[in-house]
N, C-alpha and C positions, 0 to 999 in steps of 0.2 A: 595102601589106602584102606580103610576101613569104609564100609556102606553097609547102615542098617536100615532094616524097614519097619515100623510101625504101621501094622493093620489091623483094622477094628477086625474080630470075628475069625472063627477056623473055617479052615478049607475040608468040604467034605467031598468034593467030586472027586473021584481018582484019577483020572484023566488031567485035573490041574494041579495036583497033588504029583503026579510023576512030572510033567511037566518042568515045577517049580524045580524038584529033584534033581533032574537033569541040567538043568542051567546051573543052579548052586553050586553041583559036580565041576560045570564047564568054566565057571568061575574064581576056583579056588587058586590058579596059579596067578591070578589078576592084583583080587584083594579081600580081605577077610568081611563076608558075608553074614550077618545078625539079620532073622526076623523074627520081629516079637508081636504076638499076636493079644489084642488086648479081646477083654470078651465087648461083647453087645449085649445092649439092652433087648429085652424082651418091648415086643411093640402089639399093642391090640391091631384087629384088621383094619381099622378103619380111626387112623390115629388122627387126633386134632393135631391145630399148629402148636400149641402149648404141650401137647404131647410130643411132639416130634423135636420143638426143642429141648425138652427135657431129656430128652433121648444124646440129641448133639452133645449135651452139657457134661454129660455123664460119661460116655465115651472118651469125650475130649480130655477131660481129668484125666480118666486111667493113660490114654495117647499121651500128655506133656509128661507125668512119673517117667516115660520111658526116652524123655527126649535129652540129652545133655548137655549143658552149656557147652557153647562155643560149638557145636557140630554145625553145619551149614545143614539149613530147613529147607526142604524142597516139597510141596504140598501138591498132592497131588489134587486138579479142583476143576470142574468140568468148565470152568469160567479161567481158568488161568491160560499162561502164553501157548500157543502152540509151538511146537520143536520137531524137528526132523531128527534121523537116527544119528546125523552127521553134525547137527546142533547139540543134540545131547553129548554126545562122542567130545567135542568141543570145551563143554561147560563142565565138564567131567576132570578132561583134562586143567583146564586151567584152574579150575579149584587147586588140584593139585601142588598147580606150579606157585599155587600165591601161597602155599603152605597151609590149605584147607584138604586137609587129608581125611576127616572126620566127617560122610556126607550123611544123612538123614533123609529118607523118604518118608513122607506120612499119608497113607491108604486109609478115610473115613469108612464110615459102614451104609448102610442102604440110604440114609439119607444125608450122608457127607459130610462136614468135617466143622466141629465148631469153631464158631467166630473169635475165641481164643486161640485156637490153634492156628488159624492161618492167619490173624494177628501178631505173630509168633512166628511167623515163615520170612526166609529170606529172600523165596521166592515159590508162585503159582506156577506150576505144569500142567496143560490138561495132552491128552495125548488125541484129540478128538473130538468135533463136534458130537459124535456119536455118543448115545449111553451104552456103558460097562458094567457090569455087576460088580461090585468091589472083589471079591474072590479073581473074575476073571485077568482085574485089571491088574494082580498081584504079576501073575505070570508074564503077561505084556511086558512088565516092569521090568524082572529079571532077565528077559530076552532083551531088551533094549539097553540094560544095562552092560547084560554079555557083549553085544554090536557094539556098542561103544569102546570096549576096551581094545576090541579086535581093530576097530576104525583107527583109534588112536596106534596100533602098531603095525599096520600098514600089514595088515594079517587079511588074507580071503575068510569069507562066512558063507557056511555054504552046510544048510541043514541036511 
């Protein structure tokens, strides 16, 4: 199985930066791991809405260059479905089995993900009523997607 992520923006914490390291590590006997990190836009402090979509717009472009036909789109969108580790673990495998081996995640930047891009999703995830920093929600990611692989082989998880 292949799973790549498209995230707006680099990771500068080190603390999420080893993190990420460490799952990707704990990953590799699963399925081959891609993340592509597109840049962001520069945003004034105190941005209008026409600034902020121009931001989305712009984002979103460099995000679909990196999306491929045929991958299954899963957008990450604080309005999208909620899923448990065992839901995900689930929707993971059955891709699989329907011969969707190609999954796609897509991680927006501070102000989330344009209305072409999740136009373009085959489906909304949010992992949370909660707000996440997009950096933070990277690692979330690859920890849930490790749980899942481990769920689906009847494997213990235990950090």
């Amino acid at each position: 199985m292949k799973i790549t992520i498209v995230a707006v923006g680099k990771i500068k914490e080190k603390y999420l930066t080893m993190g990420i390291a460490e799952f990707v590590k704990r990953l590799t006997p699963f399925c081959r791991l891609a993340i592509i990190e597109v840049d962001d836009e520069r945003m004034p402090e105190s941005p209008s809405d026409a600034e902020k979509t121009k931001v989305l717009l712009k984002e979103g472009e460099r995000m679909m260059k990196h999306i491929k036909e045929g991958t299954h789109l899963i957008v990450l969108d604080v309005v999208g479905k909620l899923a448990s580790s065992e839901e995900l673990a689930e929707k993971i495998n059955n891709l699989g089995l329907r011969g969707k081996s190609d999954i796609t995640f897509a991680i927006g930047g501070a102000f989330g993900l344009s209305p072409d891009l999740i136009k373009a999703a085959d489906e909304r995830l949010s992992f949370s009523k909660m707000t996440f920093t997009h950096q933070m929600i990277r690692l979330l990611l690859v920890e849930q997607v490790y749980r899942g692989f481990k769920i689906n082989r009847g494997e213990p998880y235990h950090l």
